[in-house]
C-alpha positions in Angstrom: -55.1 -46.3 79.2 -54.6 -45.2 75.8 -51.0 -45.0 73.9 -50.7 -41.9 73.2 -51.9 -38.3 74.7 -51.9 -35.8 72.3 -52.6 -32.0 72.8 -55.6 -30.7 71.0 -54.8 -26.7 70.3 -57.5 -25.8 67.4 -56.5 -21.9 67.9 -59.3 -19.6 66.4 -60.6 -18.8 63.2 -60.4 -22.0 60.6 -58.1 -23.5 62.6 -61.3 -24.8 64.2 -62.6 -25.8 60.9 -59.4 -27.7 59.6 -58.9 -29.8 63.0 -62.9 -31.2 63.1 -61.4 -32.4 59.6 -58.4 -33.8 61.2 -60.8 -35.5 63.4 -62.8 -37.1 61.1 -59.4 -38.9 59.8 -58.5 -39.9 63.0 -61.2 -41.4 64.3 -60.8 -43.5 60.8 -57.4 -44.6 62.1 -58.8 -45.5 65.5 -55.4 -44.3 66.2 -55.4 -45.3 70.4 -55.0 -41.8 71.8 -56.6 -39.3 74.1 -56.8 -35.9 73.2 -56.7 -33.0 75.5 -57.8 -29.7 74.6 -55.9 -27.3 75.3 -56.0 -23.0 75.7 -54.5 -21.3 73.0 -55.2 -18.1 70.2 -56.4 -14.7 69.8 -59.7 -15.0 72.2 -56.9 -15.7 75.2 -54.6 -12.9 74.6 -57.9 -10.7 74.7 -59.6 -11.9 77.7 -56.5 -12.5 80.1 -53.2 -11.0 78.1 -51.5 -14.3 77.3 -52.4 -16.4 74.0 -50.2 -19.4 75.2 -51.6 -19.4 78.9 -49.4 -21.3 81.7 -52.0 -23.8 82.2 -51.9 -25.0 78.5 -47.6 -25.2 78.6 -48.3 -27.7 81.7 -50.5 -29.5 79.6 -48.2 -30.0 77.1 -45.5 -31.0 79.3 -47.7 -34.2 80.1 -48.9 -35.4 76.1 -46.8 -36.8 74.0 -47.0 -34.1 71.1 -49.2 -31.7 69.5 -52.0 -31.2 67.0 -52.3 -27.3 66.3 -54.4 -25.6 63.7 -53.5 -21.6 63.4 -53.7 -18.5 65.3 -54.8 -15.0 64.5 -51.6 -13.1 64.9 -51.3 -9.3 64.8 -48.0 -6.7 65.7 -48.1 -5.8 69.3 -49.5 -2.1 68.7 -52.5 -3.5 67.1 -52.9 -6.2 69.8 -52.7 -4.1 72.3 -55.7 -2.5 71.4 -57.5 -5.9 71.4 -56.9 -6.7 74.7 -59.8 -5.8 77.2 -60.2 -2.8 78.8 -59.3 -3.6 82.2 -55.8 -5.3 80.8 -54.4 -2.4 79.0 -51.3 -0.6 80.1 -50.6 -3.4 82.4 -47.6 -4.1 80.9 -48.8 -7.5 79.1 -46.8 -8.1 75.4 -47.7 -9.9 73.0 -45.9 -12.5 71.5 -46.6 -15.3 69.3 -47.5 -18.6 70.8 -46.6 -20.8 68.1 -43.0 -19.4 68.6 -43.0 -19.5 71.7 -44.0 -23.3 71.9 -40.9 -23.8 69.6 -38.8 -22.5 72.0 -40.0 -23.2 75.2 -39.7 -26.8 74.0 -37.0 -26.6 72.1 -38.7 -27.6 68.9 -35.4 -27.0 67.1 -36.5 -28.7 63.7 -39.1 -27.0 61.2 -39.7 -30.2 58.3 -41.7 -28.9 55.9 -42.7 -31.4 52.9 -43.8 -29.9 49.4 -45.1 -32.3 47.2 -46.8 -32.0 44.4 -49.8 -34.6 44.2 -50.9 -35.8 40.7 -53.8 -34.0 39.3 -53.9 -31.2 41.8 -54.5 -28.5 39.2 -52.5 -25.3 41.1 -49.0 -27.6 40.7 -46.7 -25.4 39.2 -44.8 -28.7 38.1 -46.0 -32.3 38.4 -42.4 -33.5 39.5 -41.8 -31.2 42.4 -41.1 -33.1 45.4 -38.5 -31.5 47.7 -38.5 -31.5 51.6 -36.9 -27.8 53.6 -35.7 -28.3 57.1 -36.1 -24.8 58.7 -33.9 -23.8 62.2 -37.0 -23.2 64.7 -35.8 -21.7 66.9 -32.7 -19.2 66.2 -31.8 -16.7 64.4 -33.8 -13.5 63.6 -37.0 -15.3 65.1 -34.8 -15.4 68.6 -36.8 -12.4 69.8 -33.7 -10.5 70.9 -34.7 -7.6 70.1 -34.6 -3.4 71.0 -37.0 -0.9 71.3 -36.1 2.1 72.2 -32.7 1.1 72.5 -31.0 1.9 75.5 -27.6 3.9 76.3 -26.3 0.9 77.3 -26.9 -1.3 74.6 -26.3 1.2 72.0 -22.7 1.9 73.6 -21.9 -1.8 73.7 -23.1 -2.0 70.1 -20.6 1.4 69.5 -16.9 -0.6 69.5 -17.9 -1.8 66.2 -16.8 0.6 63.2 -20.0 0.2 61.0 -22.2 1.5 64.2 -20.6 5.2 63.5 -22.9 5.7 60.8 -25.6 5.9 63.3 -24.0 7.8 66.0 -25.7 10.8 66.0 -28.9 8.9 65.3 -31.8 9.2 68.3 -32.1 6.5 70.3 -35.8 6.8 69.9 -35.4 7.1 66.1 -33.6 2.8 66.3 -34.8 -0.6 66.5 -32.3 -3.1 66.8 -33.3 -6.9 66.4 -30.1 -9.6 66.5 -29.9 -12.6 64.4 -28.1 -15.2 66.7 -26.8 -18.1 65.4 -25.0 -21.3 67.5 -22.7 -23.8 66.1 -24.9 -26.8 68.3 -28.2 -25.4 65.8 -26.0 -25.4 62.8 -25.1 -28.6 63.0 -28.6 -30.0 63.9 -30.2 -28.9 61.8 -28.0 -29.5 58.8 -26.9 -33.2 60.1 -31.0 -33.8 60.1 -31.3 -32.7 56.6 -28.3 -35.1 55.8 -30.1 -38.0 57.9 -33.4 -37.4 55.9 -31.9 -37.3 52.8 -30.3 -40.5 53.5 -33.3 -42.7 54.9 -35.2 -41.3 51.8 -32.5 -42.1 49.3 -32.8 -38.6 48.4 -29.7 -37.1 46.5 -28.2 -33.7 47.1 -29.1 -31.5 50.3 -29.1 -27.6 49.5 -27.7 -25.2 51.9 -29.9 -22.3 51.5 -27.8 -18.7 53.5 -26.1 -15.5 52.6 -22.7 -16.1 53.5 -21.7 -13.5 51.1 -23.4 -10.6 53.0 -24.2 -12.0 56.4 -20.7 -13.4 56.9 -20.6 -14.2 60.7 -24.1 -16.2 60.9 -24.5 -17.5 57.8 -20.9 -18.5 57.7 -20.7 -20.7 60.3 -23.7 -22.4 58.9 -22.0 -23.3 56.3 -19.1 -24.2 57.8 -20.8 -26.6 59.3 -22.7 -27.9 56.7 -19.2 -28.7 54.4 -18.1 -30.2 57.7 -21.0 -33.2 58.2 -21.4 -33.2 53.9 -17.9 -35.3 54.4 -19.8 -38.5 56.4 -22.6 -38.6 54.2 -20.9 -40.6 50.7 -23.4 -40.1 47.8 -24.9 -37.0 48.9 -24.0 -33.6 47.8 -24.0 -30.8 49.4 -25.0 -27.7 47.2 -25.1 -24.1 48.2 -27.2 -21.3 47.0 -27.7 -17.5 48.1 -31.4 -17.0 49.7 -32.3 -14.6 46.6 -30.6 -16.8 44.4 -32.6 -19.8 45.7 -36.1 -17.9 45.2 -35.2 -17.8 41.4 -34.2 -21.4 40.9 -37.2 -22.4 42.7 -38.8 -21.1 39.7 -36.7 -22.0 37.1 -36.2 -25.9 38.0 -37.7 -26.6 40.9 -37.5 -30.2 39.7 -33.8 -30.8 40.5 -33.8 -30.2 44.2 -34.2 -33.2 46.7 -34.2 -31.6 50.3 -33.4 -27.9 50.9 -31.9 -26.7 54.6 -31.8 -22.9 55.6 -31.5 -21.3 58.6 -35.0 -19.6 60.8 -36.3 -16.8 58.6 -34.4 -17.4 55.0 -36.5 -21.2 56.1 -39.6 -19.7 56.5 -39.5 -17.7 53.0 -38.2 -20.7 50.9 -40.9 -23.2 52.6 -43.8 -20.4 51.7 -42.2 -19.9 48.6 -42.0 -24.0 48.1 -45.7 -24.5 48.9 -46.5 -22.5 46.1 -45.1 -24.1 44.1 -47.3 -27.1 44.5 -50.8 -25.7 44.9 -50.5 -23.0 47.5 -50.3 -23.1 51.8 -53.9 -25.5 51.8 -51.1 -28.2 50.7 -48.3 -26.9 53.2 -48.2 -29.1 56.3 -45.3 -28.7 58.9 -43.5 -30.5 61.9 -41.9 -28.7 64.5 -39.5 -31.5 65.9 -37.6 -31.6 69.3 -35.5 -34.1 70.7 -38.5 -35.7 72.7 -41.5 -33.9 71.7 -43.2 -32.4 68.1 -46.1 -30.0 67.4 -47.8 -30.8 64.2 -50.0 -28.1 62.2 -50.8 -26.8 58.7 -48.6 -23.8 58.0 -51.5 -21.3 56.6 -53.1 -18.4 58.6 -56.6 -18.6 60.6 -58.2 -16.3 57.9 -61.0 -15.6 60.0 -62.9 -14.3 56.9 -64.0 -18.3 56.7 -64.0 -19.0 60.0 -67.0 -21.6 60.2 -67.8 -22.0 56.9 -66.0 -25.2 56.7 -64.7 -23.8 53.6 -61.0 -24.1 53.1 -58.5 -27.0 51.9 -58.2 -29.6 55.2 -55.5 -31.1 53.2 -52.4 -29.2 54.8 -54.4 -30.4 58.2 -54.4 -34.1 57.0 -51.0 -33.8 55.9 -50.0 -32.8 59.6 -52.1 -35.6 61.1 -49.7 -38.3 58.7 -46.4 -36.1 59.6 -47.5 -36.6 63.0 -48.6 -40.7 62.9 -44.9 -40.7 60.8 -43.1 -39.5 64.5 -45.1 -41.2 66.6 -43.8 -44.4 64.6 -47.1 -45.4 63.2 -45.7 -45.8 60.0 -48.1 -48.3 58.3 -51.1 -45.8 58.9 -49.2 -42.7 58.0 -48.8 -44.0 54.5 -52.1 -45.3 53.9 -53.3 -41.9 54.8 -50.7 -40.5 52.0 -51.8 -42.8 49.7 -56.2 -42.0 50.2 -55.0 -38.0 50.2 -53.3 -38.7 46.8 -56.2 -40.5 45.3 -58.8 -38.2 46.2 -56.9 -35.3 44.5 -55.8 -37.6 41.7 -59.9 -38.2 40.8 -60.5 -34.7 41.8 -64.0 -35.5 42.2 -64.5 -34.1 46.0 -62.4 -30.8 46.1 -62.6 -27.5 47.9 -63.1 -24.0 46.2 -59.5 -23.3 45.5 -59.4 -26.5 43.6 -62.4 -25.3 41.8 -65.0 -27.6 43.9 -67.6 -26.8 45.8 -67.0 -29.1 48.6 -66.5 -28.4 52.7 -63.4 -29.1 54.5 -65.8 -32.2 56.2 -66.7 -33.7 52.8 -62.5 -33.9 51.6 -62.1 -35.6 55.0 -64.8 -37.7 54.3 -63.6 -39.1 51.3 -60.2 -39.7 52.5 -61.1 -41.4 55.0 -63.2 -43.6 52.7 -60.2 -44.1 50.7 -57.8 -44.6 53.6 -60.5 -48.1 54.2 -60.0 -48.9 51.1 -56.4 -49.8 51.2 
């Protein structure tokens, strides 16, 4: 019976193309797992209404984590449209999967390293090497949200003074969507930021909100935050405004360690990170619970290359070694670091962003090569 069982969710477009590379590296490892495909992307939600179907949620529930790719992912309207003739108007709503895997399992913790690997040509800096730990599952990204808003909700909303500016506004003419924040996220996610920072012998952890604007929310997360800075000696705690934080990043990228933000101000400043060293083909991601994870690369499914085998695998390859990381194979998830660094560093096998002309199969290849090697 093999170790581990781990979920196999490819998704559509090259999310296909990046996970036969992820393959290719694990069958290199000989890591001893099964994987079990599962059910889930665009092709789903138009043949039955439901991109994450039930029978892929109970498969997860018996692996031990998740290897995903990407999804095709468009607003409801235009999904609706998609779906098959003889499942319109039947009430189904589309939603994504990948968020809703967050929170059906409580995936609470978004890691997302950006690195900038020696010799990779699209580094905006050589020295960048900071880690952001994204809220997963709160916030604006909660999904509490209204459309058209009802008389009831839009009365409860009325006891508060700054809702008279839109009293006499049509119900029809609002959309409301909450941004919920509890003190139990707050302090996980910033406490794992501190515990990070301190296995890693990193220096300063940033807290990335808006306290000044979005006083309520972003307020408690940083009440928090000044709260567990006190039982972590040698670490600072630094605080920056979201917009602030976008222009540092540009300025001096160089002088942050690990950055910590809250659901969506998380999911601009990671983007916004992996640009910084060479674009989302380098942007690999965690989403962490307490006792299970879902690994994948943080780019699109641009289906414009679907099955050309023609994008960067390495944000795919970086998920496999996030993942081996968790699962406590720690020997093989730095070897594999080590061959991904080397085969950018001779830049000799590189895909068409990097100015190559090689397929997502032939990079895998050639870390794999390198990850014998060592």
């Amino acid at each position: 019976m093999a170790k581990y069982h781990i979920a196999w969710l490819p998704g559509d477009g090259i999310g296909i193309d990046v996970m036969d590379a992820a393959k290719i590296i694990l069958d290199a490892i000989d890591l001893d797992a099964e994987y079990i495909p599962g059910d889930i992307g665009w092709e789903f939600w138009k043949k039955e209404g439901d991109p994450l179907p039930k029978r892929t949620i109970d498969l997860l529930k018996e692996t031990d984590c998740g290897l995903f790719g990407a999804i095709t992912s468009k607003p409801n309207q235009e999904a609706q449209k998609e779906l098959s003739p003889e499942l319109r108007d039947k009430g189904f709503v589309y939603s994504s999967p990948i968020v809703r895997l967050r929170q059906t399992f409580n995936l609470h913790t978004n890691l997302r390293p950006c690195k900038a690997f020696e010799g990779n040509p699209l580094n905006y800096r050589d020295d960048i090497d900071l880690v952001v730990f994204r809220e997963n599952t709160e916030g604006l990204y909660a999904g509490v949200e209204f459309y058209p808003v009802s008389e009831e909700i839009f009365k409860a909303l009325s006891s508060h003074k700054k809702m008279k500016k839109f009293e006499n506004t049509p119900l029809t003419d609002l959309a409301i969507s909450t941004r919920i924040f509890t003190r139990k996220a707050c302090q996980n996610i910033v406490r794992q930021a501190f515990e990070y920072a301190k296995e890693h012998n990193r220096k300063s952890v940033t807290l990335v909100e808006k306290p000044n604007v979005i006083r309520e929310t972003s307020g408690m997360m940083v009440q928090e935050a000044r709260k567990i800075a006190k039982e972590y000696s040698g670490i600072e705690l630094w605080e920056a405004n979201v917009d602030a934080m976008c222009m540092w990043l540009i300025k001096n990228p160089q002088d942050y360690d690990v950055l910590v933000s809250s659901n969506m101000f998380g999911d601009i400043i990671s983007d916004l990170s992996a640009q910084l060293v060479g674009g989302l083909g380098f942007a690999a991601s965690g989403n962490i619970g307490d006792d299970f994870a879902v690994f994948e690369p943080t780019h699109g499914s641009a289906p414009k290359y679907a099955g050309q085998y023609k994008v960067n695998p390495t944000a795919m390859i970086q998920s496999v070694k996030l993942m081996l990381d968790w699962l406590g194979e720690r020997n093989d998830a730095k070897k594999l670091d080590q061959a991904i660094a080397s085969v950018i560093k001779e830049g000799k096998v590189k895909t068409y962003d990097l100015g190559g002309n090689n397929t997502s199969l032939e990079v895998a290849e050639e870390v794999t090569r390198k990850f014998e090697q060592n």
